[in-house]
N, C-alpha and C positions, 0 to 999 in steps of 0.2 A: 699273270704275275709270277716271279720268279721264285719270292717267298712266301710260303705256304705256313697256314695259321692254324696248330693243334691242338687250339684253348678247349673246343669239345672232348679231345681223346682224355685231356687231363681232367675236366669236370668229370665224367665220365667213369673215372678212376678214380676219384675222390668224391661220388655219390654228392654232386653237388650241383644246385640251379644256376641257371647267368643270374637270376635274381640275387643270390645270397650274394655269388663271386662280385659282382658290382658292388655289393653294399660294402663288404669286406674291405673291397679294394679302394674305395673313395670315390670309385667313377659312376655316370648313370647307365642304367642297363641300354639304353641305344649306344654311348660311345662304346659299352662292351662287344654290342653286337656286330658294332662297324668295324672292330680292330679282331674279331671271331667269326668275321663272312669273309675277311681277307681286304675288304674297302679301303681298310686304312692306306693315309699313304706315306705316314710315320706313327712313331711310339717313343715315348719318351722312357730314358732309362727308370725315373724313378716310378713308373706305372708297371715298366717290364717287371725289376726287382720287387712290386709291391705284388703282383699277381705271381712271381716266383715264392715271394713266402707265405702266402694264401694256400700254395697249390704244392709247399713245400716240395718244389721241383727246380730244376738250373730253366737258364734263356733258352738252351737247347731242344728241350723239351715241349717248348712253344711254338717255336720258329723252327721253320727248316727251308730250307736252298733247292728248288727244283729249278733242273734245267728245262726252259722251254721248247717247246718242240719246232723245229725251222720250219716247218709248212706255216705254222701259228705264228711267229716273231716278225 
């Protein structure tokens, strides 16, 4: 996948479980897990922006654009 999912780096930095971040956020801890192992295959804005003021960070900071490698594409 071409975008990569750095909801760990940010718990991580904010001393916080998928447990709490889900609760915070309104979602259950497996749809956290699935949009935090990369599975997802979307996200809605109001979840992005709800886990940005949880984790009082931008969309940036979640998400990032890796190019794929052409042996792998």
């Amino acid at each position: 996948m071409a975008i990569a999912v750095d909801i760990d780096v940010m718990l991580a930095k904010r001393k916080m479980s998928v447990g709490e971040l889900a609760d915070r956020v309104g979602i259950t801890p497996a749809n956290l897990a699935v949009l935090k192992n990369g599975r997802a295959k979307a996200v809605r804005f109001a979840t992005l922006a709800a886990l940005c003021e949880v984790l009082e960070c931008q969309p940036g900071d979640l998400l990032r654009w890796e190019a794929e490698d052409a042996a792998g594409a």
